[in-house]
Every structure is written in structure tokens, then in C-alpha cells.
C-alpha positions in Angstrom: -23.7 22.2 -41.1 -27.2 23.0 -42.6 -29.4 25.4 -40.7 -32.5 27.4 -41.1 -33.0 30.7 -40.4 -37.0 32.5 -39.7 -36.4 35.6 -41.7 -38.9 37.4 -40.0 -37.8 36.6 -36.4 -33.8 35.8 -37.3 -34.0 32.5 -35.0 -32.2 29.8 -36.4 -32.1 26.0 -35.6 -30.0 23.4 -36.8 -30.8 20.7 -39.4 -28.2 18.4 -40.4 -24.8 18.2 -39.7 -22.1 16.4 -41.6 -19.7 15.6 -38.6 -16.0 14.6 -39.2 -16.5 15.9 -43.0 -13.0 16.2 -44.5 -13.0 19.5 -46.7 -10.6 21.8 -47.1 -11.4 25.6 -48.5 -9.0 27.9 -50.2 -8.3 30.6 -52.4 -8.2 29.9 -56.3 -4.9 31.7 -56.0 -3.4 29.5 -53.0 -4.7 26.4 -55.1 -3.3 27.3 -58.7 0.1 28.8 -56.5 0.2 25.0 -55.3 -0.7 22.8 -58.0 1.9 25.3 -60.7 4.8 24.3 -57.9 3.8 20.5 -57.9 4.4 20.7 -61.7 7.4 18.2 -62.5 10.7 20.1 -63.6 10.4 18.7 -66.9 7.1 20.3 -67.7 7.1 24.1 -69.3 4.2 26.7 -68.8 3.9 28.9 -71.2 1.3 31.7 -69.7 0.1 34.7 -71.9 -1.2 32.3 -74.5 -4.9 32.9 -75.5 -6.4 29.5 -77.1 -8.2 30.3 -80.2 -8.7 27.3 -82.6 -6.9 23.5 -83.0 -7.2 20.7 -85.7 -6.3 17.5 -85.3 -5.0 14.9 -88.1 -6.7 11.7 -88.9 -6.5 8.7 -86.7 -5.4 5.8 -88.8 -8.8 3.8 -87.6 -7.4 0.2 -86.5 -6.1 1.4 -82.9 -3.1 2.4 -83.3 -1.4 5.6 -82.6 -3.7 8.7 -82.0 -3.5 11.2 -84.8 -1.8 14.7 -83.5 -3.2 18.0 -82.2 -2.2 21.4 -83.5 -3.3 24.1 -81.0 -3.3 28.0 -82.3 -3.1 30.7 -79.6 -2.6 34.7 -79.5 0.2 35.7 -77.5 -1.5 38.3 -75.1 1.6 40.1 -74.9 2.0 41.0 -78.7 -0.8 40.1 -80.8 1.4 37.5 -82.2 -0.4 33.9 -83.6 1.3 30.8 -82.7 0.8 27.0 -83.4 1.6 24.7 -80.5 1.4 20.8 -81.8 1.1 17.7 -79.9 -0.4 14.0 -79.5 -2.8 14.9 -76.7 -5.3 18.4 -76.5 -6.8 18.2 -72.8 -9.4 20.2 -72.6 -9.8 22.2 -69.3 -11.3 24.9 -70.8 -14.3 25.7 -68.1 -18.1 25.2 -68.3 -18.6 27.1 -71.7 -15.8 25.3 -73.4 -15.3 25.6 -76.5 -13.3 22.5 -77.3 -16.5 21.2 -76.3 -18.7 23.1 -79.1 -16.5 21.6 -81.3 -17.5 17.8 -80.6 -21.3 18.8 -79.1 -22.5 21.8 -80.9 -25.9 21.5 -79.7 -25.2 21.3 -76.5 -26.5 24.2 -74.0 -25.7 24.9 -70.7 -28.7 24.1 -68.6 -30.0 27.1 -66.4 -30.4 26.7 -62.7 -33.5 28.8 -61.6 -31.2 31.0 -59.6 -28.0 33.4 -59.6 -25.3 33.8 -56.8 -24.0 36.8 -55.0 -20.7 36.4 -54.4 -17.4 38.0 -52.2 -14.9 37.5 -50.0 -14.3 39.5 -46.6 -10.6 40.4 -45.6 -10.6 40.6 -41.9 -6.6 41.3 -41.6 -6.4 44.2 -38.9 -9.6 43.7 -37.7 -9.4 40.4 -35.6 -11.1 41.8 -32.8 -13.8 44.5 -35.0 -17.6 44.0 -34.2 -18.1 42.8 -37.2 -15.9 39.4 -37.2 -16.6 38.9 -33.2 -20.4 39.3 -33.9 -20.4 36.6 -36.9 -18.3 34.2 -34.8 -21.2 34.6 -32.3 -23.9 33.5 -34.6 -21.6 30.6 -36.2 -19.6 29.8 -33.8 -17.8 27.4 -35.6 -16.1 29.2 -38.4 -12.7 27.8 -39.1 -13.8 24.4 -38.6 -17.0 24.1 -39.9 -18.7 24.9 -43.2 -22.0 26.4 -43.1 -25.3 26.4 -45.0 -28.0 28.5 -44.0 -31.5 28.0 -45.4 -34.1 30.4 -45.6 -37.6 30.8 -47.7 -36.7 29.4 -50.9 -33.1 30.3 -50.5 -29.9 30.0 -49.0 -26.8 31.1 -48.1 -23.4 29.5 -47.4 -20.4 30.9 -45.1 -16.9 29.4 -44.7 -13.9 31.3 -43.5 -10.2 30.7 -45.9 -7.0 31.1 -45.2 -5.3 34.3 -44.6 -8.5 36.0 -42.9 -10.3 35.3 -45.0 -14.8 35.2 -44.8 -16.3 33.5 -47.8 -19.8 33.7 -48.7 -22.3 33.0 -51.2 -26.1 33.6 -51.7 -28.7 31.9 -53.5 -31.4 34.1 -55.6 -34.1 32.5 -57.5 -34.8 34.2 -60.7 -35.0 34.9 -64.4 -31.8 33.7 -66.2 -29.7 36.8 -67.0 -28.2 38.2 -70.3 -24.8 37.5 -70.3 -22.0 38.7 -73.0 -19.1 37.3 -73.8 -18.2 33.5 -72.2 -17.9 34.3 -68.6 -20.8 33.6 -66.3 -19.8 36.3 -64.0 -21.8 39.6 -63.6 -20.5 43.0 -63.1 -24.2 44.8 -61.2 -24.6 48.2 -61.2 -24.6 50.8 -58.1 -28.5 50.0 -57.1 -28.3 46.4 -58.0 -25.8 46.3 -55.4 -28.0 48.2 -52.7 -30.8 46.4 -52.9 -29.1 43.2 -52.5 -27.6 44.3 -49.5 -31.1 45.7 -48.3 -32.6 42.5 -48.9 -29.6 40.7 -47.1 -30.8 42.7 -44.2 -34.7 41.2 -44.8 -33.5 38.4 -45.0 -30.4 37.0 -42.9 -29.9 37.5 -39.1 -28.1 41.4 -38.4 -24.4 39.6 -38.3 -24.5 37.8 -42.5 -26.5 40.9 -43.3 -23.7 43.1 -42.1 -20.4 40.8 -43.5 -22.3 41.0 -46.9 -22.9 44.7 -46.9 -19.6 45.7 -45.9 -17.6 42.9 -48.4 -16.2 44.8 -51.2 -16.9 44.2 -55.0 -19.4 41.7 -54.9 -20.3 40.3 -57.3 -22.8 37.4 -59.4 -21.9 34.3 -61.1 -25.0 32.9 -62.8 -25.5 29.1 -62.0 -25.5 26.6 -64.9 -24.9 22.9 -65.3 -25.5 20.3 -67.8 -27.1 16.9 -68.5 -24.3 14.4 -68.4 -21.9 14.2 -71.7 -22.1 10.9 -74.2 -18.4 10.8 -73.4 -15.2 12.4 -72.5 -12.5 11.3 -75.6 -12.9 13.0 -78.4 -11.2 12.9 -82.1 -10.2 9.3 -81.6 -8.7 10.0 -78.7 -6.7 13.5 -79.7 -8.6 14.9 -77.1 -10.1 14.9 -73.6 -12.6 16.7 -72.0 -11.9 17.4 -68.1 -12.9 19.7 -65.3 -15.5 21.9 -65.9 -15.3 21.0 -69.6 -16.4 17.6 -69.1 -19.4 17.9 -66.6 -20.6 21.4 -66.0 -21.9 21.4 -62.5 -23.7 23.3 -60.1 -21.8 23.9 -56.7 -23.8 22.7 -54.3 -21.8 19.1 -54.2 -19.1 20.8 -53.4 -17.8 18.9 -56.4 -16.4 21.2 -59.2 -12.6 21.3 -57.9 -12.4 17.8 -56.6 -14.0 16.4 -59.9 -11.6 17.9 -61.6 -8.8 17.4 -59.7 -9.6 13.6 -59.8 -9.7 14.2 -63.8 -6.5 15.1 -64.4 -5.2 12.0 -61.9 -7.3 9.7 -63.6 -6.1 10.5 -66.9 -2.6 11.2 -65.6 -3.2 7.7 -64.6 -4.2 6.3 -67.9 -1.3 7.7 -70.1 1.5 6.7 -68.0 0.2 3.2 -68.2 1.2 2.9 -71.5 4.1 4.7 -72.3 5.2 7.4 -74.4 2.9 6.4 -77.1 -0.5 5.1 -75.4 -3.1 4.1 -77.4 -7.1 4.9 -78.0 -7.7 2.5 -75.5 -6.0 4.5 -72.7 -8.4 7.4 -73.2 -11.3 4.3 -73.3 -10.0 3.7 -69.6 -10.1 7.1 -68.6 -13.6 7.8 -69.9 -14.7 4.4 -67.9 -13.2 5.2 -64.6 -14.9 8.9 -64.7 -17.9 9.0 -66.8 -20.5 7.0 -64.2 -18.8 8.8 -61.4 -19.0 12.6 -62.8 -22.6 11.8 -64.2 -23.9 10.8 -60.8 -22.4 13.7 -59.2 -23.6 16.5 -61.5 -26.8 15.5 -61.4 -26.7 14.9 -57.1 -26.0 18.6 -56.8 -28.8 19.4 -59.0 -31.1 18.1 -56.8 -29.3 19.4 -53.4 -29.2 23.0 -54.9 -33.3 22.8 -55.9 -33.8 21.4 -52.2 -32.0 24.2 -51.0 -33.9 26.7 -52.9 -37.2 25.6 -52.1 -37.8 24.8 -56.3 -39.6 21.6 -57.6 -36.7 18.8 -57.8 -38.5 16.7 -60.6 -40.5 18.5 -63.2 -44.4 18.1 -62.4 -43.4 17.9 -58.6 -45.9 20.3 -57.0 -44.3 20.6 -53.7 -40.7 21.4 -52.3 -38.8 21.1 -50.0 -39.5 24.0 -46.7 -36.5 24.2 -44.4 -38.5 26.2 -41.9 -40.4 23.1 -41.6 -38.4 20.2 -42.7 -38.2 17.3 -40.0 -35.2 16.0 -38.9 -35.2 12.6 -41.2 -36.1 15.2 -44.4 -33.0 17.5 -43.3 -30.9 14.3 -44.3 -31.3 15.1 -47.9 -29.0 17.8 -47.0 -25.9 16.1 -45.9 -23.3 15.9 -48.2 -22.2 12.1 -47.7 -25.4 11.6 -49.6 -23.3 12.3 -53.1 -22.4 9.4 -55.1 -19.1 8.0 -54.4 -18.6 10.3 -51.4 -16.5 7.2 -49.7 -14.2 7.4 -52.7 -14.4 6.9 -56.8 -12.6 4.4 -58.7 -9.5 4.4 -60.5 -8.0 2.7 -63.4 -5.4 0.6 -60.8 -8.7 -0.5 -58.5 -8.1 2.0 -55.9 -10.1 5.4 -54.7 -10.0 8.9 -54.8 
């Protein structure tokens, strides 16, 4: 559900509503936990490994076999420098991969306009405490519903997980950071911290205002994307870019997990087509079934996430878009089963994901 909130009088109406919408939320933890006991028998983790470098041999150029992947990695444990070869490298390294620098050096992350407070409320004990009763009165329909609440050139979004759990996220235009390192997570000092949660209380109705200040460790990812990739095989094949890797996105699609997620079926897919052995062509198939789909996606939730935070969609747009004001035919630029493919993306057999 998308509403908007009058920050100076804490009213809030209803814009849009996506009814029937199928989504599911959960923990990164209850997700990996799930898809690590899916894993066939035959297939072997090996955890502690940090990735460091990989080379792949030549491709003998007329279609046939791919040429092989050796992977080097630091086990964390020891220090200790491995080499792990194979005929396939997938590469599911994240948004700032970089298998990807390899193949697309010049490639840079595209900057947002805007950061995003971040945490997660553990109710367990306090069911019945003020503070969960009083934001189940002003959205009434956590559990079932996800929300989206717009203000002035911002937003917010609330969804409760399993395990009593309260979710929430908040929009802040600004300057792009400085980050260090490869994550695009922030760490905020002490008075960082209070004046978020003093301009919470500006901002949001007295129930969000008070979740958010009492949520411990908060913290801020920094919102990237990037313009669609030339392609998702790589090497001749020795490699493929999914997930994150393939099609950095911002989240306002509600995308990021299900695009990779169809990824790995895709390609799952594509290999066990042909055998043992496949060929180039399999990772042709894969890159065919995905690439339009991914593409249209990234750049659908670049445009929902500059609606929702009042910023120019286009550049030399002079207006944007005011939720305080928005009619109710404008507020269906909101809805999420206005992404591309939302009734289901292709695969290699003619079905949908």
C-alpha cells in the first residue's frame, strides 16, 4: 500500500494499493538457512573461503567446449591460499563485484540521490507494549500488507518478518557519501544517529517516529544502481554474471532477491539442458532469457524510487512527482504491477517465473 503522510499535521491518506500482491518478506538469515538446505546432496559448500583472484584458459574459438576457470581464495580460518578449478565461475559476487571489474572496468556504480536508514525491530516479549499496539493502529495491516509511506520528497517503507519481527527503511535525499572498502553499508556516529531519529520525529506520524528511535543499531546502506550491462557471459562463456553482479538495482522494485533468484534458475536451466559438457551457446540462452527482462526492471525501479522521493525522473524534467498532492490516476505510477514482466518472465523451456 502507498500512502502519504502531511508532516506537519501527521494525517495520512491512502494512494494506491496493490491488492492480492503476492510477496513474501523474510530475514536474509531464514532465506540463505533455506536455500543452503535445498542444496542437492551431491553439492559441497565450502564456507570460510575469501575469493581473491581467478584466470580462466583459452576457449578454443569454434564453439566447442568452454575453456576452464581457476578460482584463488584465502581460507579465513588460516591465512592459507587455495586454487579451486572448474568449467563454470558464476559470479554472485554483489553490486560492487569484482568479477565484474574484470570484464567492465569502466563501469561505475550509478548514485541514487539518496541514502537509507535502515533496522529491524524485535518485538518478542512485547506483543502487547505501546509501542507495537500503537503502530498496528496507524497501519493496521501489518502482517498482511506491505507499506509505503510518502512524505515531502521522501519516504519510508514498513513490513513486519517473521519471528516478530518490524522492518523498516527510510529514504534521505543527499550528497553521495564516502565510503571505504566494498560495502555500501555505513556505520554513523552517536549524533548522526540522534538527529535522524529527531528528524524521524519531524517528519513521520508519533508511532514510525517512535519504532525507529527505539530500533537498535541502525544503520545506512547507500543506494546505487547501474545502467544495464552489454551482457551477462563472459570469457567465452567461463563465466556468468548473476544477482546483484549482473544488474545492480535500486530496491524500490522489490526486485533484487527475486531477480536473482530467477538467475540462478534460469541458468540452472540452461546447463542442465546440455549435459555435463554444455556448450557457449547455453550461456547464449541464458543471457537471452534474462538480459531484456533484468534491463527493464533496473531501470523501472529507478524511476519508482525518484517518484517516491520527489526528484526529477528524466534529466531536464523540472517538476516531480508531490505525493501530498498526487491524484488518484498519478498515484498509479506507484503500484508495483507496473514493473516489466510483473505477470511472469520467460524462460529457456517457454514458461514463466
Amino acid at each position: 500500500q502507498n500512502m502519504a503522510t502531511d508532516s506537519e499535521t501527521k494525517a495520512a491518506r491512502t494512494l494506491t494499493r496493490d491488492e492480492g500482491f503476492n510477496f513474501r518478506a523474510a530475514h536474509w538469515g531464514e532465506l540463505h538457512r533455506r536455500l543452503h538446505e535445498a542444496l542437492p546432496a551431491a553439492v559441497t559448500v565450502h564456507w570460510g573461503h575469501q575469493f581473491l583472484s581467478f584466470e580462466v584458459s583459452d576457449t578454443d574459438g569454434h564453439g566447442g567446449k568452454r575453456g576452464g576457470v581457476v578460482a584463488t581464495a584465502r581460507l579465513l580460518g588460516t591465512g592459507e591460499t587455495v586454487e579451486v578449478a572448474g568449467d563454470l565461475l558464476v559470479a554472485a559476487d554483489g553490486c560492487t563485484s569484482s568479477i565484474r571489474r574484470r570484464f567492465l572496468p569502466d563501469l561505475k556504480l550509478r548514485y541514487s540521490g539518496y541514502c537509507a536508514w535502515r533496522g529491524v525491530f524485535d518485538f518478542t516479549g512485547k506483543e502487547s507494549s505501546d509501542i507495537i499496539t500503537g503502530i498496528r493502529r496507524a497501519y493496521p495491516e501489518l502482517g498482511s500488507c506491505l507499506y509505503f509511506d510518502l512524505a515531502e520528497k521522501t519516504h519510508a517503507v514498513l513490513y513486519e518478518l517473521p519471528g516478530n519481527r518490524l522492518n523498516w527503511l527510510w529514504y534521505i535525499n543527499g550528497p553521495e557519501p564516502e565510503l571505504t572498502g566494498s560495502s555500501v553499508t555505513m556505520k554513523v556516529s552517536d549524533a548522526t544517529l540522534a538527529g535522524m531519529q529527531d528528524d524521524a520525529e519531524r517528519v513521520w506520524s508519533p508511532e514510525l517516529a517512535r519504532l525507529i528511535r527505539e530500533t537498535a543499531e541502525p544503520f545506512v546502506n547507500v543506494i546505487y544502481d547501474a545502467d544495464p550491462l552489454p551482457r551477462l557471459p563472459w570469457a567465452g562463456g567461463s563465466v556468468a554474471l548473476v544477482g546483484d553482479a549482473a544488474h545492480p538495482t535500486t530496491p524500490h522494485g522489490l526486485r533484487s532477491t527475486n531477480m536473482s533468484v530467477h538467475d540462478a534458475r534460469v541458468l540452472g536451466e540452461c546447463l542442465g539442458r546440455w549435459g555435463e559438457t554444455p556448450p557457449p551457446r547455453a550461456m547464449d540462452e541464458y543471457e537471452a532469457a534474462r538480459l531484456p527482462v533484468v534491463a527493464a526492471q533496473v531501470l523501472h525501479a529507478r524511476r519508482l524510487g525518484r517518484l517516491k522521493q520527489g526528484l526529477p525522473v528524466e534529466d531536464g524534467d523540472t517538476g516531480a512527482f508531490d505525493a501530498r498532492a498526487a491524484t488518484a490516476e498519478e498515484a498509479l505510477m506507484l503500484r508495483q504491477r507496473g514493473m516489466p514482466y510483473f505477470g511472469g518472465a520467460p524462460t529457456v523451456d517457454g514458461g514463466s517465473l
